[in-house]
MARKE-218732 format. One record per atom (N, C-alpha, C, O): residue in one letter; x, y, z. Coordinates in steps of 0.2 Angstrom, whole numbers, plus 2048, in hexadecimal, padded with zeros to 3 digits. Each point is the difference from the previous one (the first is absolute). Example, Ala and Ser with C-alpha at 12.3 -4.5 7.8 and 13.67 -1.06 7.14 Angstrom:
BEGIN
A8427E4827;A7FC806800;A804806800;A8057FF803;S7F98067F9;S804806801;S7FC805803;S803806801;
END
This chain:
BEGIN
XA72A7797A;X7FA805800;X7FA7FD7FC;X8017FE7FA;X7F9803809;X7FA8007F9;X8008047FE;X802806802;X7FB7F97F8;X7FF8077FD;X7FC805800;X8008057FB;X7FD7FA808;X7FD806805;X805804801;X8018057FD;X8037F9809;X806802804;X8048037FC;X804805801;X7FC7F87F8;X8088047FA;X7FC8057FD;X8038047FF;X7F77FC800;X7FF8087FC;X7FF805807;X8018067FE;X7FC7FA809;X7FF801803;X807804804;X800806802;X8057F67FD;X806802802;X8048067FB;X803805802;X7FB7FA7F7;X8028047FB;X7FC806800;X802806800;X7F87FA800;X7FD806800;X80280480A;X7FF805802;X8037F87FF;X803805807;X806800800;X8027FD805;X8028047F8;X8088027FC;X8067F9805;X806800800;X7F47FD802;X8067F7801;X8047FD7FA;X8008027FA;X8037FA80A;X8027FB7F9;X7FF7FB802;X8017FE805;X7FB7FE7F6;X7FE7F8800;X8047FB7FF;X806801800;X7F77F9801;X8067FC7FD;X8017FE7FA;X8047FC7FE;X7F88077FF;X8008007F8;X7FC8067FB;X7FC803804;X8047FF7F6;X7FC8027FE;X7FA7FD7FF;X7FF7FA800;X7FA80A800;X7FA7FD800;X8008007F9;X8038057FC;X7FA7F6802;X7FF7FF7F7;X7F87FE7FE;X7FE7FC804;X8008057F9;X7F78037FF;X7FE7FF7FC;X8057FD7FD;X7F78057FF;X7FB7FF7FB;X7FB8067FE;X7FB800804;X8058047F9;X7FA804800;X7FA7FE7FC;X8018017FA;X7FA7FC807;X7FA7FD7FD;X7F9804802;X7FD7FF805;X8038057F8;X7F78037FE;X7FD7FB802;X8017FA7FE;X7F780A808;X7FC7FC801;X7FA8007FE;X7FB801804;X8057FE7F6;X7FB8007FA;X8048007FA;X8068027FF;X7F57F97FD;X8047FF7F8;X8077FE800;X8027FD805;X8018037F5;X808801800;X8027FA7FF;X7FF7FD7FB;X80780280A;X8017FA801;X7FD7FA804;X7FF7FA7FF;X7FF80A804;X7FC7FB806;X7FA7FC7FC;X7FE7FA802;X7FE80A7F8;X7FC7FD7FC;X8017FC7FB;X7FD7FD7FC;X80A805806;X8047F87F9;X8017FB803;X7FE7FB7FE;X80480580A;X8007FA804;X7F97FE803;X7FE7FB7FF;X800809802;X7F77FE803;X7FB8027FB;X7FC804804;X8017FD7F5;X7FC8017FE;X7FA7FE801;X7FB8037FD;X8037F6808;X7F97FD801;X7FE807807;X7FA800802;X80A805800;X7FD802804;X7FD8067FF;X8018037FB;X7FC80080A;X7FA8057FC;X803805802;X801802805;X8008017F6;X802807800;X800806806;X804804802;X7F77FC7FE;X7FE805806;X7FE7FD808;X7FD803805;X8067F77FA;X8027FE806;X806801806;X8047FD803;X7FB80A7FD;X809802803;X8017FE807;X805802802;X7F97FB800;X8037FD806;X8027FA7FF;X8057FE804;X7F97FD7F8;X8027FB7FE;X8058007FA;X8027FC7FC;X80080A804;X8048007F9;X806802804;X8057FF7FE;X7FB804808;X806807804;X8047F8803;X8067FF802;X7F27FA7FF;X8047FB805;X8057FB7FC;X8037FC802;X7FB8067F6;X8037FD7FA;X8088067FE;X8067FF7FD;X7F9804805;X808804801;X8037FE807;X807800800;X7F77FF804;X8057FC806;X8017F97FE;X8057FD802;X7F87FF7FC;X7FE7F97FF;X8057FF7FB;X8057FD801;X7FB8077F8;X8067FF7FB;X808802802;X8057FC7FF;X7FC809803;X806802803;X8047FD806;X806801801;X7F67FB801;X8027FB806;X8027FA7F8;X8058027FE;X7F87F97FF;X8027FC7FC;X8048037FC;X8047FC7FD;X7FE80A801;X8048017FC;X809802805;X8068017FE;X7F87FF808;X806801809;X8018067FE;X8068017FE;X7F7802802;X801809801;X7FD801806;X7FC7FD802;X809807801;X7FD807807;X7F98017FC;X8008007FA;X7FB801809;X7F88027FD;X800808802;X7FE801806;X8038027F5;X7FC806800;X7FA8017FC;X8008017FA;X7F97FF80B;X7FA8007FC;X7FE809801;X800803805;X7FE7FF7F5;X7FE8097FF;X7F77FF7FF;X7FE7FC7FC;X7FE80680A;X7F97FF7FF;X7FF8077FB;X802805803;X7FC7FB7F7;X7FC8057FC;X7F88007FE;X7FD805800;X8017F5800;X7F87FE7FF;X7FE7FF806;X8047FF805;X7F68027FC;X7FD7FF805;X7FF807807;X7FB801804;X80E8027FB;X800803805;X7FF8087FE;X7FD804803;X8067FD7F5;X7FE8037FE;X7F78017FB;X7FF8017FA;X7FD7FE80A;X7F98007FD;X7FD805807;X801800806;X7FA8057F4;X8018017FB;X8058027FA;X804805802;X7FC7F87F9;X8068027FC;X803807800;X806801801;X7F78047FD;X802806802;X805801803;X8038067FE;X7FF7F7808;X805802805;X8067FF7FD;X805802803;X7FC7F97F7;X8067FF7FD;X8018037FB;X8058047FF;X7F67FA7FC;X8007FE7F8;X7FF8097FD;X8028037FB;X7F980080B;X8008067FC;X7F7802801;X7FC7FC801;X80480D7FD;X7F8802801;X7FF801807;X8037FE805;X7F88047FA;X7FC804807;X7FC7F8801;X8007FB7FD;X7FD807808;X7FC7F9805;X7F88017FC;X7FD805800;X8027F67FD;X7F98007FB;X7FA7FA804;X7FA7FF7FF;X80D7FD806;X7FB7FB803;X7F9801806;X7FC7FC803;X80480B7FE;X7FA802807;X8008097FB;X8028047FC;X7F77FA808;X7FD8067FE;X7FF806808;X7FD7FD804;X8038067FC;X7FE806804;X7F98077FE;X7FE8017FB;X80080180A;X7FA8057FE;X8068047FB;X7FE8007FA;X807804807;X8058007F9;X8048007FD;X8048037FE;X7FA7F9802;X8047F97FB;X7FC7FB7FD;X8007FA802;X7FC8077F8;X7FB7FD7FC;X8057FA7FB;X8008047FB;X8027F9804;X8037FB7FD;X7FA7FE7FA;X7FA801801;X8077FE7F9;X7FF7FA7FA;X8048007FC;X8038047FD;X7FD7F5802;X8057FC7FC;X7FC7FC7FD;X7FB7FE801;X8098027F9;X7FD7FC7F9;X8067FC7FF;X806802800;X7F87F87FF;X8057FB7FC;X8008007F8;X7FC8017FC;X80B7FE803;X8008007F8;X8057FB7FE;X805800803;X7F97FA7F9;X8057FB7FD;X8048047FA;X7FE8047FC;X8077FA804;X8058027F8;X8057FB801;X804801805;X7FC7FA7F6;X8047F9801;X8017FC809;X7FD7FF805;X80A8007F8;X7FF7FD80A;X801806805;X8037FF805;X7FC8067FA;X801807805;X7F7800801;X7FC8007FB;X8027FF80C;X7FA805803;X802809803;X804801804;X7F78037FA;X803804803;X7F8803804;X7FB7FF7FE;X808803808;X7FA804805;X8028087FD;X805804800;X7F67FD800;X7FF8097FC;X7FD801807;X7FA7FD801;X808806802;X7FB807805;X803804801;X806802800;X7F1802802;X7FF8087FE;X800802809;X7FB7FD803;X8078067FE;X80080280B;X7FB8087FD;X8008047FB;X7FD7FB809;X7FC8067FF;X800803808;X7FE7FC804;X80380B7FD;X802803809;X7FD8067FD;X8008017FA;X7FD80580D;X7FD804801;X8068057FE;X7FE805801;X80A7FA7FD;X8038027FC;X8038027FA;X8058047FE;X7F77F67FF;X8027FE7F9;X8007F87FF;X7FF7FC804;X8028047F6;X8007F97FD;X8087FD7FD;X8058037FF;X7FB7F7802;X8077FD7FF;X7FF7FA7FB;X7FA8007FD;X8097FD801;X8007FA7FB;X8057FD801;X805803803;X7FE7F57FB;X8047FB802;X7FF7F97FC;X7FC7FC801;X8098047FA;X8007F7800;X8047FB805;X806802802;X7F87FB7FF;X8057F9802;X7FF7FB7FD;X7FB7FD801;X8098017FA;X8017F97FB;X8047FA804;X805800803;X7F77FA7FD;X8037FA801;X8027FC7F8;X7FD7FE7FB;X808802808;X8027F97F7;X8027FC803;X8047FF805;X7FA7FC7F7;X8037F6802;X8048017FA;X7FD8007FB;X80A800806;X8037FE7FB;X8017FA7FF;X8047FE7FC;X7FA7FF808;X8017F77FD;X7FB7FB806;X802800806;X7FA7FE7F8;X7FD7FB807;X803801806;X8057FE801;X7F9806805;X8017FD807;X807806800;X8047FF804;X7FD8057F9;X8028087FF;X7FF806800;X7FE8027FA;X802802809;X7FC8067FF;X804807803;X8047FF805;X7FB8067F8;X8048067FF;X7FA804804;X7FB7FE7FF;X806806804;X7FC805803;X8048087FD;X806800800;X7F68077FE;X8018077FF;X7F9803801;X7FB7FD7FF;X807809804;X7FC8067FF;X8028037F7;X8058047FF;X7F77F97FD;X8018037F8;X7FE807800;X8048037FC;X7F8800806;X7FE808801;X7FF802806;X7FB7FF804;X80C8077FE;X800801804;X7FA805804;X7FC8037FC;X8047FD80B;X7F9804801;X801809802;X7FC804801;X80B7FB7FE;X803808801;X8048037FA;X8068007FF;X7F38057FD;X8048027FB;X801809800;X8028047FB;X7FC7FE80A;X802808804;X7FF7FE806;X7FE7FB803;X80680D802;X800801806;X7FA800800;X7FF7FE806;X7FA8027F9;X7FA801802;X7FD7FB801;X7FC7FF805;X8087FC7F6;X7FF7F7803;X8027FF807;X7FD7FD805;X80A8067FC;X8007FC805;X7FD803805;X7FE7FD805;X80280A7FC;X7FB801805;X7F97FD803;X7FD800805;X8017FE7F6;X7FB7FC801;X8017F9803;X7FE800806;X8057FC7F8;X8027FA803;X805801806;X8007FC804;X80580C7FE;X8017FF807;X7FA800805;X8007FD805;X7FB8077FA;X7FB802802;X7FB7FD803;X7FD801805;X8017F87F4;X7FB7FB801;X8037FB7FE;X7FC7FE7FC;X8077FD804;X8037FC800;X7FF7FC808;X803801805;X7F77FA7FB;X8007FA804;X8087FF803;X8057FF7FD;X7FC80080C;X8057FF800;X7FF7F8803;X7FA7FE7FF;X80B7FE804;X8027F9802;X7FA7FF801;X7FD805803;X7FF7F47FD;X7FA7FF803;X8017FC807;X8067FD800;X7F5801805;X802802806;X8027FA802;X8017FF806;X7FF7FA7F5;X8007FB801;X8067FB7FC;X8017FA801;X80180B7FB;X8067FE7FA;X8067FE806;X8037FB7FE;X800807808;X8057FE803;X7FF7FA803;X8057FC7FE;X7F6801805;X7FE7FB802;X8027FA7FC;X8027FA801;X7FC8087F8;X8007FC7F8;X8077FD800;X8017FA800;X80480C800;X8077FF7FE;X8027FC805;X8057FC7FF;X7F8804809;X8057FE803;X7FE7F9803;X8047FE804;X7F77FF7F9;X7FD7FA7FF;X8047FD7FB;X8057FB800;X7F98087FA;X8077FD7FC;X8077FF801;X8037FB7FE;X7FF809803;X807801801;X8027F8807;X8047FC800;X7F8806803;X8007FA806;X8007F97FD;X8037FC802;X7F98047FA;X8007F87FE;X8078007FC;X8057FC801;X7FC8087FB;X8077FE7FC;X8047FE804;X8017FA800;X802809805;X804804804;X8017F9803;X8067FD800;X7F47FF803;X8007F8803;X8027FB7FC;X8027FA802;X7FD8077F8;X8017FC7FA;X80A7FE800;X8037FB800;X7FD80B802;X8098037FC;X8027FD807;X8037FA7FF;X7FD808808;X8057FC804;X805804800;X800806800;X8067F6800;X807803801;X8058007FA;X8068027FF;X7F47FB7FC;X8038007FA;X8028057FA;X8038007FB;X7FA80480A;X8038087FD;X7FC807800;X7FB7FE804;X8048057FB;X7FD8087FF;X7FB8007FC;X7FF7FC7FB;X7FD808808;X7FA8037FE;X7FF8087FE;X800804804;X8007FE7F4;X7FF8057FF;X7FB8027FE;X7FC7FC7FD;X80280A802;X7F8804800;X8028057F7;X804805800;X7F97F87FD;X8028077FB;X7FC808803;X7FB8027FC;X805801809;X800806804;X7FF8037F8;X8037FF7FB;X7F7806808;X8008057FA;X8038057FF;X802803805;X8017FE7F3;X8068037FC;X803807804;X7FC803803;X8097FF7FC;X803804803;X7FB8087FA;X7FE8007FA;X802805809;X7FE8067FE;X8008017F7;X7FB7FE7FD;X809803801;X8018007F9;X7FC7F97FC;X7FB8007FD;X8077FB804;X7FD7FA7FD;X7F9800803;X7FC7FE7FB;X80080480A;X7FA803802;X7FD8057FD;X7FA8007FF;X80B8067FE;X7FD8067FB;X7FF7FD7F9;X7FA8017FD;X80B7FC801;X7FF7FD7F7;X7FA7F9800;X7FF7FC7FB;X7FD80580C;X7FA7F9800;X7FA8087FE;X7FB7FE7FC;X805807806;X7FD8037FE;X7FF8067FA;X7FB8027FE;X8097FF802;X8028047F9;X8057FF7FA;X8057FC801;X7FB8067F9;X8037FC7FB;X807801801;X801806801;X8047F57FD;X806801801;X8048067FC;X805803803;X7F97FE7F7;X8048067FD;X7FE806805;X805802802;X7F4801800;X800805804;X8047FF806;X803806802;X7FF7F3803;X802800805;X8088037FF;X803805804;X7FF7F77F7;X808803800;X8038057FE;X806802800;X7F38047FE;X802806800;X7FE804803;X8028057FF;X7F97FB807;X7FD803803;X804803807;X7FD804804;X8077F97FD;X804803807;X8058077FD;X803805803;X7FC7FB7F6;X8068027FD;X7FB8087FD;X8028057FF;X7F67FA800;X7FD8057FC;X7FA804805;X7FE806800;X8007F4805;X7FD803804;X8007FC805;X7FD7FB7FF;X808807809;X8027FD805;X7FA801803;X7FF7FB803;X7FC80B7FF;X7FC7FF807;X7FC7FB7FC;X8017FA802;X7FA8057F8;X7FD7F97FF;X8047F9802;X7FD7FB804;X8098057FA;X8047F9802;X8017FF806;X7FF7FA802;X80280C804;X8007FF806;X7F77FD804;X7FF7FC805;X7FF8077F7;X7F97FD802;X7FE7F97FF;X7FF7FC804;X8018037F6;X7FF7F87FD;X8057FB804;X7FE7FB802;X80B8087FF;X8037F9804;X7FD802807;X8027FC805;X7FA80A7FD;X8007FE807;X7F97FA802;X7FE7FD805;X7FE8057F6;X7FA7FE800;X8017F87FD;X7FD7FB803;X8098047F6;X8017F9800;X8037FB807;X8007FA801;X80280B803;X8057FD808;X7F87FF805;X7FF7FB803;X7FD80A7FD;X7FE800807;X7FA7FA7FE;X8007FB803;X7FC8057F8;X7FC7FD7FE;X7FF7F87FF;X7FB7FD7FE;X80D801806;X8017F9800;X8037FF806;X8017FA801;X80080A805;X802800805;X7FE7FB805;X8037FC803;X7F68047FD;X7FC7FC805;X8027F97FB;X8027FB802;X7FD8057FA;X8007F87FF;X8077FD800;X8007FA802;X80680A7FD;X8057FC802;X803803809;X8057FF802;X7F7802800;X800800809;X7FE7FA801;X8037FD805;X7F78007F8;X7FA7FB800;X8067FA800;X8017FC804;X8018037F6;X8037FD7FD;X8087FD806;X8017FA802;X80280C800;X806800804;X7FC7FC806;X8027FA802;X7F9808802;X7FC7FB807;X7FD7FB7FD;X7FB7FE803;X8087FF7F7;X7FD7F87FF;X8077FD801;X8007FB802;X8068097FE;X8077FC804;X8037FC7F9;X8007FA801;X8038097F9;X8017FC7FE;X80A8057FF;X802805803;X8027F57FA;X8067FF804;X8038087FA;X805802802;X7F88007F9;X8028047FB;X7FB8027FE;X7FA7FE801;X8088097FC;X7FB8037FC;X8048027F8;X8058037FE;X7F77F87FF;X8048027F7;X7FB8077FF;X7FA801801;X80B8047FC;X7FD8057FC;X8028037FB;X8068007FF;X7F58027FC;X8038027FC;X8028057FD;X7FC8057FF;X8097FA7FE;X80780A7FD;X8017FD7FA;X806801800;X7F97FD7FB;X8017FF7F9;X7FF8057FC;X8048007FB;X7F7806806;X7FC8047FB;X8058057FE;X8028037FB;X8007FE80E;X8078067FE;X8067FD800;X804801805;X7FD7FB7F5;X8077FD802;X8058047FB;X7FF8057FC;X8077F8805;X807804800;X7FF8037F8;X8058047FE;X7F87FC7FF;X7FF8047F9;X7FF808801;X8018047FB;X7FC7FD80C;X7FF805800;X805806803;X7FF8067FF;X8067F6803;X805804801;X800800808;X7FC7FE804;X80B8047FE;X8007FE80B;X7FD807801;X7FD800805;X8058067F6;X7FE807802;X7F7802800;X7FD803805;X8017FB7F7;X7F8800801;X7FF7FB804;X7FC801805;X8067F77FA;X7FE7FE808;X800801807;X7FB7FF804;X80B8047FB;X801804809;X7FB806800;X7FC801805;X8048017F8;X7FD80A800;X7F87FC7FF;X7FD7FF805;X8017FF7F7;X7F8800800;X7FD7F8802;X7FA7FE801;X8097FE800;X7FF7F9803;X8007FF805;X7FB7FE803;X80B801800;X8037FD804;X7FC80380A;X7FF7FD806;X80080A7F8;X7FD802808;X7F77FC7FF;X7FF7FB804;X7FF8067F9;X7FB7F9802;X8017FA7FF;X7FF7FC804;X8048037F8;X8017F6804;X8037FE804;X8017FA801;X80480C804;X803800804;X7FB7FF807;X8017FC805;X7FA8097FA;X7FB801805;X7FC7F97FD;X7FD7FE805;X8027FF7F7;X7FB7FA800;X8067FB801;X8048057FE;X7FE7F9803;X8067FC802;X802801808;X8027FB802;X7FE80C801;X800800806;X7FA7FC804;X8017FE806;X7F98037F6;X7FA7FE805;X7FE7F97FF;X7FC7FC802;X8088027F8;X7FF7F87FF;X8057FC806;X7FE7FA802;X809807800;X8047FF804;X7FE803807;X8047FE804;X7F88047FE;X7FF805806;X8017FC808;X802801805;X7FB7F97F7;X8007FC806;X8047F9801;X7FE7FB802;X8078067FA;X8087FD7FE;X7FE7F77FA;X8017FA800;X7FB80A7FD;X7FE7F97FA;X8038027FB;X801807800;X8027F67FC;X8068057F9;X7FA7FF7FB;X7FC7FD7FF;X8078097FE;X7FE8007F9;X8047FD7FC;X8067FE803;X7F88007F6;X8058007FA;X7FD8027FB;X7FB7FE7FD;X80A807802;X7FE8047F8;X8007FB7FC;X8057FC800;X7F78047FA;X8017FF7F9;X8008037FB;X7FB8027FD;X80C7FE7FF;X8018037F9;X8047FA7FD;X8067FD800;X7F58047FD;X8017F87F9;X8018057F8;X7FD7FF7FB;X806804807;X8018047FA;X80B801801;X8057FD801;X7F980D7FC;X807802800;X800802808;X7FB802803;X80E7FB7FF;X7FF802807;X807802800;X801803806;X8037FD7F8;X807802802;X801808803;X805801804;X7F68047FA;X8028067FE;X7FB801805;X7FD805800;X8027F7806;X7FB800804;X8047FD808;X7FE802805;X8067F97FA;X8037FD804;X803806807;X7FC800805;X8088047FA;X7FF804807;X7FB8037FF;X7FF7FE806;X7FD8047F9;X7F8805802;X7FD7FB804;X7FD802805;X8047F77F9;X7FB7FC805;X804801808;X7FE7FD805;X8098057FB;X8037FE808;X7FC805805;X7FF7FE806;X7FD80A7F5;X7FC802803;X7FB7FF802;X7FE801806;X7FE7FC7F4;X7F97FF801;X7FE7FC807;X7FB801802;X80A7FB802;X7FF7FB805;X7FD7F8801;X8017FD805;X7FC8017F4;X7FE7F97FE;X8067FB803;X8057FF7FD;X7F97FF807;X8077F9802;X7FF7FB7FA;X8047FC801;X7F98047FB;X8027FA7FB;X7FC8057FA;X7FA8017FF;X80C7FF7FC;X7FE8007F8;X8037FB7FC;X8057FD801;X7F68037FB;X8007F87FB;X7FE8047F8;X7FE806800;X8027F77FA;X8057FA800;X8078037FD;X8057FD803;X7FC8077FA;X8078007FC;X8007FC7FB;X8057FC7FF;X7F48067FB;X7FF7FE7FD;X8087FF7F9;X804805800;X7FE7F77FD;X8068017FB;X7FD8017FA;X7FA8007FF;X80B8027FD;X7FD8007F8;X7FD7FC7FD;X8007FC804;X7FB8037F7;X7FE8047FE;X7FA804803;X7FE8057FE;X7FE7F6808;X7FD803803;X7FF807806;X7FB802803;X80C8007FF;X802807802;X806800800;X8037FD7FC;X800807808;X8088017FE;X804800807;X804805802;X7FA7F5801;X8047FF807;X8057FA7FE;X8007FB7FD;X806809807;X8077FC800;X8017FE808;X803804804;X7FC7F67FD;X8007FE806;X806803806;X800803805;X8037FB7F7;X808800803;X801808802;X801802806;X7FD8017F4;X803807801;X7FA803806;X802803805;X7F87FB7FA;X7FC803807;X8017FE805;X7FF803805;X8037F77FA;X8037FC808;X805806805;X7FF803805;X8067FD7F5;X805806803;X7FD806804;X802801806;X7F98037F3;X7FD804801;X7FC803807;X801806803;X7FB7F37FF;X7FD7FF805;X8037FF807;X7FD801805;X8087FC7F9;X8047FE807;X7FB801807;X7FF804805;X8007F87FA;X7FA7FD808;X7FA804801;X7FD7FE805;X8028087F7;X7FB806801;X7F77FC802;X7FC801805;X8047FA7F7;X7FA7FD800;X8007F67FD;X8047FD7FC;X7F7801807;X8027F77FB;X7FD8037FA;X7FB8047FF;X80B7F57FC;X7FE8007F8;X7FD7FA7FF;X8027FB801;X7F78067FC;X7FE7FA7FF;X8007FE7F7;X7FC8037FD;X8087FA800;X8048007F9;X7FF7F77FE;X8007FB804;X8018057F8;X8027FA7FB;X8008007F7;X8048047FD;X7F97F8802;X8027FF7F7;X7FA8017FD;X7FB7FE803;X8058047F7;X7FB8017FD;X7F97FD7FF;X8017FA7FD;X7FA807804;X7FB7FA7FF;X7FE7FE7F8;X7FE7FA7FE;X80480C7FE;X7FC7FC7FA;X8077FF7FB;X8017FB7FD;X80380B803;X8057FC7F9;X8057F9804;X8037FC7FC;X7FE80380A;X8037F9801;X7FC7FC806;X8027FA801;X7FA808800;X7FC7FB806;X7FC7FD7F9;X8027FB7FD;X7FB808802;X7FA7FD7FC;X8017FF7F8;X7FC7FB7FE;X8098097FF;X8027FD7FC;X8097FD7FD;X8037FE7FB;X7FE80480A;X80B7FD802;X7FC7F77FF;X7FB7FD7FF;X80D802802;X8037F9800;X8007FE808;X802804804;X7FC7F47FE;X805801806;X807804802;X800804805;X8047FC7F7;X805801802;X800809800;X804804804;X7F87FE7F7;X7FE808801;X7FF801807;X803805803;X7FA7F6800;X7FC803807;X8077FF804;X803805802;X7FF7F57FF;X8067FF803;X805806800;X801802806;X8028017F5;X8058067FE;X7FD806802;X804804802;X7F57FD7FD;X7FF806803;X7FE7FF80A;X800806802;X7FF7F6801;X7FD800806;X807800805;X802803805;X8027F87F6;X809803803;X800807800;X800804805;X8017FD7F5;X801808800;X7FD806805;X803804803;X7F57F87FE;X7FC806803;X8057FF807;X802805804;X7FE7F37FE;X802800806;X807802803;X8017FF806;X8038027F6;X8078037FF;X7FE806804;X803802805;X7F98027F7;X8008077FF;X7FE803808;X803805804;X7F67F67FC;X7FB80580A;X8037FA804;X7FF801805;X8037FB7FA;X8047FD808;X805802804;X8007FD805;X8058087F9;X804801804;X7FD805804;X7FC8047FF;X8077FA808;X7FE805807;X7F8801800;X7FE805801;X7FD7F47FD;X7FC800802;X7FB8067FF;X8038067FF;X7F67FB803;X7FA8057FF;X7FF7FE7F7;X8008057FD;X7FF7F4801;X7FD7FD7FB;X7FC7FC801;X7FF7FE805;X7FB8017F4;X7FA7FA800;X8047FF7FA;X8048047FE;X7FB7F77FE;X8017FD7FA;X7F87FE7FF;X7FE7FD804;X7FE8057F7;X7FC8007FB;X7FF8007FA;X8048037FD;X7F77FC7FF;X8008007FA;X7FD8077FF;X7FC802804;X8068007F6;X80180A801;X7F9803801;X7FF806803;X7F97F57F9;X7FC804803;X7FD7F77FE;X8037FC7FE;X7F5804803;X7FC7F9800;X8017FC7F9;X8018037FB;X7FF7F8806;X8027FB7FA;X7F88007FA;X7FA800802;X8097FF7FA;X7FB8007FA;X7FF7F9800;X8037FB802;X7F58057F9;X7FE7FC7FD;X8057FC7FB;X8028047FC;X8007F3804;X8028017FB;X8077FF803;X8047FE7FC;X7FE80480B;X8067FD802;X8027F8801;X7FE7FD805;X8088007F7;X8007F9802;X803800805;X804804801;X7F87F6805;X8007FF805;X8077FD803;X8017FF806;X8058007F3;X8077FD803;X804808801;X805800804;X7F88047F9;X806805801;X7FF803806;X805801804;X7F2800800;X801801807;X8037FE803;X803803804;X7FE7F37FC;X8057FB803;X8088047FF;X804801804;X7FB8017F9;X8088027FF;X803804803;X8057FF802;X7F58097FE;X7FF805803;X8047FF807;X805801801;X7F57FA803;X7FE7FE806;X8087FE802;X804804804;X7FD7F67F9;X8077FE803;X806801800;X8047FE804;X7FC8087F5;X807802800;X802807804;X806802801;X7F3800802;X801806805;X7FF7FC806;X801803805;X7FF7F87FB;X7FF7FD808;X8077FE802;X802803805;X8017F97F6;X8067FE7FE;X805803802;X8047FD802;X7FE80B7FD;X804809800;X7FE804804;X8018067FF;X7FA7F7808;X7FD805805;X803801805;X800806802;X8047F3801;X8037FF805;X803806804;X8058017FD;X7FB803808;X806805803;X8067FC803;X805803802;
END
């Protein structure tokens, strides 16, 4: 099989001739800017062709996740209302403000309903790295958000064309050497906490449910068109993401006030048989059957201790074929900072755990850091290649 054909086979509940074994590499910053630092940071296209181009030298199946580029304007991932276009109501000014390596955009939306406000902070935390948040949220009552459901600029009329220009050239780059995925804008909840502060969000289904119903429906519809946009650029997955409500919150509040929207934004991301994969990089155990509902054909990662509280093994069980697990070893206490042999001991283990009876990827549990030595990925690499076999 290429590997095309082996993740393509897995995500349609086949079995391959092996486990596909990958790499998760952000495309921007990271690690990628530890191996290519002469390159220009906001070069995403030449940076997404340096995540197929490294993954092949290191003999990984290439899974590349386009997140820059496709996601511009930033808002549709990072968080905040759209500050980039103005309308007759929709008056936009932003003000730039420095405070160390953080810039922040301050604007003020002013509509024939009211007034709103918003930061968006960029930080470099290190040359040729950068963090993206919405630092002030734009919805601090229902009265906000009625404003912003109301006058809120929606997709502009030329943004699909954008994505699927992009997505097209990756897409040529990759060949048969593996999959293409879209980080697809976040599932309903992680969409609400881009707009409102997280301590109100996790109490608000609980103290006042018709607001909460309104804000997840407005955070679901309000991104709808871009990720239809997105799905008619053809790419092979849709990454999304489910972290904000992960298993801390309990399987009883997930199902009862979560789960009927991400259910419905996960239906319309699949509609026209492209799988989604949820992402909770957080606690997920206490979450593992809710998602056989949710319907996502692929959840990832199963994150371990100390970074969340997945046990591989035990979910495998759990899961029994309901959905593929995309799972591997920790990126930062043994990829980035283990021993060879750390990485060797756990990449067995992971592969012990999602190999039997097949609907596994072997990855690294989320993108590798800055600052990862480049023998333990070798190691990574070959010691999952090595225990793949069916």
């Amino acid at each position: 099989m290429t590997p095309r054909q082996r993740f393509l086979a897995v995500l349609n509940g086949q079995m391959p001739d092996r486990v596909p074994v990958t790499l998760f590499i952000c495309d921007g910053g990271h690690f990628l800017n530890q191996l290519h630092p002469e390159i220009d940071p906001w070069d995403h296209e030449r940076l997404q062709l340096k995540v197929i181009e490294v993954q092949k030298q290191f003999g990984a199946d290439v899974f590349v996740r386009m997140l820059y580029g496709v996601n511009d304007p930033l808002h549709i991932h990072m968080g905040g209302l759209d500050v980039s276009r103005q309308t007759e109501n929709w008056e936009v000014r932003t003000e730039q403000v420095e405070h160390g390596n953080t810039r922040i955009a301050r604007s003020t939306i002013r509509t024939p309903g009211g007034t709103l406000t918003q930061d968006f902070s960029t930080t470099e935390v290190r040359p040729g790295t950068f963090v993206f948040a919405c630092t002030k949220k734009p919805v601090q009552c229902e009265a906000d958000l009625d404003v912003a459901i109301r006058y809120e600029p929606r997709m502009p009329a030329g943004w699909p064309e954008q994505v699927r220009q992009r997505v097209a050239r990756i897409r040529e780059a990759l060949g048969d050497d593996g999959i293409l995925g879209t980080w697809t804008p976040h599932g309903p909840f992680n969409n609400a906490s881009l707009l409102i502060d997280h301590d109100v969000l996790y109490s608000l289904f609980r103290v006042d449910y018709p607001f909460y119903e309104k804000l997840m429906n407005f955070a679901m519809e309000r991104i709808l068109d871009y990720t239809a946009a997105i799905d008619d650029a053809g790419p092979d997955v849709h990454c999304v993401g489910g972290n904000v409500p992960g298993g801390f919150m309990g399987r009883a509040n997930y199902e009862r006030f979560v789960l009927p929207f991400e259910k419905r934004y996960i239906d319309f991301v699949q509609r026209h048989g492209r799988p989604a994969m949820y992402h909770n990089c957080g606690q997920i155990m206490n979450l593992v059957e809710s998602y056989k509902q949710l319907g996502a054909r692929v959840v990832e990662p199963f994150s371990p201790h100390p970074l969340g509280d997945a046990d591989l093994a035990r979910a495998k069980a759990q899961v029994n074929g309901a959905y593929v697990m995309l799972s591997g070893i920790d990126q930062v206490n043994v990829l980035q900072n283990g021993t060879m042999d750390d990485v060797r001991r756990a990449t067995h283990a992971a592969m012990q755990a999602g190999k039997p009876g097949g609907g596994f990827i072997l990855q690294t549990v989320d993108f590798i850091e800055y600052g990862t030595p480049e023998e333990n990925v070798r190691a990574f690499v070959e010691t999952g290649l090595s225990e793949a076999g069916y």
